[in-house]
C-alpha positions in Angstrom: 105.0 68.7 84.3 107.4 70.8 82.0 106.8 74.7 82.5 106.3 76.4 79.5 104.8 79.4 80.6 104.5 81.5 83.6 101.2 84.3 84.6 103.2 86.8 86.5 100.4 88.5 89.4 101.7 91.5 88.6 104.4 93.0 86.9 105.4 95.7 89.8 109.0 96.4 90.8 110.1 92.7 91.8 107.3 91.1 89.5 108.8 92.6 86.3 112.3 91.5 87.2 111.8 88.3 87.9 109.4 88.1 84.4 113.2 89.7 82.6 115.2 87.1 84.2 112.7 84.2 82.7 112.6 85.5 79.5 116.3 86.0 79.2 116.8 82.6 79.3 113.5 81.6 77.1 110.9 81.0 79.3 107.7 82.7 78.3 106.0 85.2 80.7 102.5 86.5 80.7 100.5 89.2 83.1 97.3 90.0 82.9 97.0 93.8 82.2 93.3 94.6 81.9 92.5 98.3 83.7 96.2 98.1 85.2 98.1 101.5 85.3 100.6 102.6 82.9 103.8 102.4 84.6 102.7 98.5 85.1 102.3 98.8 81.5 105.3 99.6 80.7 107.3 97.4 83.6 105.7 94.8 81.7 106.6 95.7 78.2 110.5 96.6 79.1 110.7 93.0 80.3 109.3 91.6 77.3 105.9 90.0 79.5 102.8 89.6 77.0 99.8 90.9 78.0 97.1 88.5 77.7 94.3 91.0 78.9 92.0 89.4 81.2 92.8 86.9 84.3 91.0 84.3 82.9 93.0 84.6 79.9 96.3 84.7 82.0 95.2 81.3 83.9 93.9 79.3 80.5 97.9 79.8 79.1 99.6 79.6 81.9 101.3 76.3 83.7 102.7 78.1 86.8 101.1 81.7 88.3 103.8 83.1 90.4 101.5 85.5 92.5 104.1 88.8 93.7 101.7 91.9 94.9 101.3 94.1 97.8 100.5 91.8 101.5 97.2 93.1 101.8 95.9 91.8 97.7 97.4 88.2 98.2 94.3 86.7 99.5 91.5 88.8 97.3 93.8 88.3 94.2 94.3 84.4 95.3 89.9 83.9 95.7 90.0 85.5 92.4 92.2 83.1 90.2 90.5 80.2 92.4 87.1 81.2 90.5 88.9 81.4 87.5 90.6 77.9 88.0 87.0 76.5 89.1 85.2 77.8 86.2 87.6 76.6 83.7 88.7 73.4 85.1 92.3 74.1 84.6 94.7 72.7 87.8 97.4 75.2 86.9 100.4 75.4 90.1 99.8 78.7 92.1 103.2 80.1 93.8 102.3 82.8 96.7 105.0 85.0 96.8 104.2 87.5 98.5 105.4 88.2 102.3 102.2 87.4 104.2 101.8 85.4 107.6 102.1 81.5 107.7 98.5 81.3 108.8 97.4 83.4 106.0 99.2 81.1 103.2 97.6 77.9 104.7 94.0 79.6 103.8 95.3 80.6 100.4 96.9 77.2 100.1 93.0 75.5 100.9 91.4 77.6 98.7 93.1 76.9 95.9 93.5 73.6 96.4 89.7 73.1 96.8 89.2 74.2 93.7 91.3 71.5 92.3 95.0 73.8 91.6 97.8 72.8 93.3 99.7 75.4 95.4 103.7 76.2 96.6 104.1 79.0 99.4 107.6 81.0 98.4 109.6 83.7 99.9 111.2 86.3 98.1 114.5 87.4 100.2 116.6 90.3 98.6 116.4 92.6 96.2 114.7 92.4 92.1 116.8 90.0 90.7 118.5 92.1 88.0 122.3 91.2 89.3 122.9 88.0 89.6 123.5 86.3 93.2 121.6 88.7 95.5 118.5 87.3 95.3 116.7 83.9 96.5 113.8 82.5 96.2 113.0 79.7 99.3 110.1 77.4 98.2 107.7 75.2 100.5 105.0 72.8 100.1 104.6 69.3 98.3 104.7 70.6 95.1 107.8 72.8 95.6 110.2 70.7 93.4 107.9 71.2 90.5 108.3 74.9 90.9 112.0 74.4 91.2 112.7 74.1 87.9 112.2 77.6 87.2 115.9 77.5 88.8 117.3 76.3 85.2 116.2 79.7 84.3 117.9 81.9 86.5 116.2 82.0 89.4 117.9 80.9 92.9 115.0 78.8 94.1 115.5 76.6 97.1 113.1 74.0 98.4 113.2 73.8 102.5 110.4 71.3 103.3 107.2 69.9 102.3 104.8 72.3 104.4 103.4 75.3 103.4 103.8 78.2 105.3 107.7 77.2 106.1 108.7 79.5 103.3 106.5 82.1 104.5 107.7 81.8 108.0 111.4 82.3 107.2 110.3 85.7 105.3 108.6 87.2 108.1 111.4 86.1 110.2 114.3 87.8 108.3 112.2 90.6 107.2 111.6 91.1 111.2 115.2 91.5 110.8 116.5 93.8 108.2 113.0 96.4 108.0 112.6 96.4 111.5 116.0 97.7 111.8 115.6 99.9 109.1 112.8 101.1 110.6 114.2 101.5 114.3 117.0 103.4 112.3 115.1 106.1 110.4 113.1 106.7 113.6 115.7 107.5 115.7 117.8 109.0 113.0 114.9 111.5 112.7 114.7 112.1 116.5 118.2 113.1 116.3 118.2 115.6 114.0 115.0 117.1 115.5 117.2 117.2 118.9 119.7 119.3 116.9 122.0 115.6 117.6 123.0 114.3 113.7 126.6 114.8 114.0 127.4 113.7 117.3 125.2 110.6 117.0 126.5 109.7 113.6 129.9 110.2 114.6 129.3 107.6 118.0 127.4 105.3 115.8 130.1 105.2 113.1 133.2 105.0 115.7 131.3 102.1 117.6 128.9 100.5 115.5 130.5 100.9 111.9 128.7 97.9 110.7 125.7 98.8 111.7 126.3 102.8 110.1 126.8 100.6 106.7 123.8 98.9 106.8 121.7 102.2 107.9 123.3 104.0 104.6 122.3 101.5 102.3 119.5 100.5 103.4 117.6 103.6 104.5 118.0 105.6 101.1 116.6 102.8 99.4 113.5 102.4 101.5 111.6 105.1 100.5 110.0 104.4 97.6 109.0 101.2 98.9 107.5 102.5 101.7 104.0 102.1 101.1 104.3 98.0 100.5 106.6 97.7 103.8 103.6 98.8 105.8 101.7 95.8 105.2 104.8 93.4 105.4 105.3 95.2 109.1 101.3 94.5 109.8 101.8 90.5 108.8 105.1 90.2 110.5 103.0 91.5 113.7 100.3 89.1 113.3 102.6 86.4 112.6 104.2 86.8 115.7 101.3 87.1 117.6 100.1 84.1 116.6 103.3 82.6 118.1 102.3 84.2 121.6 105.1 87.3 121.1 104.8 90.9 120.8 103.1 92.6 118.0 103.5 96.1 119.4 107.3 96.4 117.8 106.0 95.6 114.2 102.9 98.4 114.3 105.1 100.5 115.0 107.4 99.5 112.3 104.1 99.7 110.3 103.7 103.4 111.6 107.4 104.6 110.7 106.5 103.6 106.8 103.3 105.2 106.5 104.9 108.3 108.0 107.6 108.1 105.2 104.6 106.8 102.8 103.5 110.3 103.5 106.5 112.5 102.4 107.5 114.0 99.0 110.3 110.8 98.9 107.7 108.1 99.6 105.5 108.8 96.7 108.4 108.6 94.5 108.4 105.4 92.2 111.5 103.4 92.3 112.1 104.1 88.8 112.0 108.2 90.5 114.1 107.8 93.2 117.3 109.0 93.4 119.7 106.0 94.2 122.6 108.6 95.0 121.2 110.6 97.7 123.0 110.5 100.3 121.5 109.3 104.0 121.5 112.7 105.9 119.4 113.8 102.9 117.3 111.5 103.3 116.5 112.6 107.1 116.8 115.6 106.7 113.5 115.7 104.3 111.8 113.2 106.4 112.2 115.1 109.2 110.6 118.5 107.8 107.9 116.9 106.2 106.5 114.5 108.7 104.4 116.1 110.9 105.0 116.3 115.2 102.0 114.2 116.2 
């Protein structure tokens, strides 16, 4: 089936510019705005989505619904375009994008497909895709090759096997990866400069490890803002592996670190807020006056 139109669930930070990227190269986007907040709004109108008002709406025009929200609304937004799809009797193809466990995909997978839709599990791996490159999309599931041909509009999509929860496996994997560092990082990064230490750590860290001191200045900076929605990638990453009969423990805790950043002055900044130009000791510097000693 030739896609004509895709329901974007919901035009947020990565939502949005993946929406920009279609419609740049002529592929119509839609979103559902109905009691949604004004910066979504306005993501929405920079990148050209239409709004189509109601869900119901958004499933009745739409041939793909590429679902890209916070962990912990995947499976409550998912039941709720399954009614829709039931009560109108439309068998549109339902992309979950969003970094959830495998185990949790397979049950979103079911219910959509018992209500006669047709499902893809995806994992989003980099940043919004607004250069060219840095971003891919990995696709799973037997109808992932009909969802690849979003890639002859920009996207990077790249099927890697005909079960679901593949493509969800590989992003809690590599997200286990590059948060859980970055959450190691701030934590002890903190403890240092409460232990009067920055310097002398930075300095060992830099002369030994300078790889790793890149990766810590780009990625720590950048974090904040996005916080709040790393918490509940942390919490499925944890379940994930616990379901594979490994630890947990390191991934709450990752969990913990964001909602203690969640907390300060520079994690209820929007990305749109934040200042891409301050500079990591910054960073910890305000982190470490404003969380609290437990």
């Amino acid at each position: 089936m030739p896609i004509q139109t895709v329901g974007i669930l919901s035009p947020g930070d990565m939502g949005q510019a993946i929406a920009s990227v279609l419609n740049q190269h002529e592929l119509k986007t839609i979103a559902a705005l109905e009691n949604r907040s004004l910066r979504t709004r306005q993501l929405a109108a920079a990148a050209n989505i239409e709004d189509v008002g109601s869900l119901t709406q958004l499933v009745i025009e739409s041939d793909v619904v590429l679902s890209v929200l916070v962990p912990a609304a995947a499976a409550e937004v998912a039941k709720q375009v399954a009614e829709v799809i039931d009560n109108v009797g439309k068998p549109i193809l339902y992309v979950d994008a969003n970094a959830i466990a495998p185990q949790k995909v397979k049950r979103i997978a079911h219910l959509i497909e018992s209500v006669g839709g047709t499902f893809v599990d995806a994992a989003i791996i980099g940043p919004p895709p607004r250069v060219p490159g840095r971003t891919r999309i990995y696709a799973s599931g037997k109808q992932a090759s009909e969802f690849q041909q979003l890639g002859n509009y920009g996207l990077d999509i790249r099927v890697i096997g005909d079960e679901i929860g593949q493509a969800s496996g590989l992003k809690m994997s590599y997200a286990a990866l590059t948060k859980g560092l970055t959450a190691i990082g701030t934590e002890l990064l903190i403890a240092a400069h409460r232990l009067g230490l920055d310097e002398e750590l930075w300095q060992e860290v830099s002369h030994s490890q300078p790889e790793l001191a890149a990766i810590l200045t780009r990625s720590i900076p950048s974090m904040t803002p996005k916080a709040h929605r790393w918490i509940g990638e942390m919490e499925e990453i944890a379940e994930t592996f616990q379901e594979l009969g490994l630890t947990e423990r390191i991934f709450y805790g990752a969990a913990d670190v964001y909602r203690l950043v969640n907390d300060t002055s520079l994690g209820q900044e929007t990305p749109e807020e934040s200042n891409r130009d301050r500079l990591l000791s910054e960073v910890i510097t305000t982190l470490a006056d404003e969380i609290a000693d437990e």
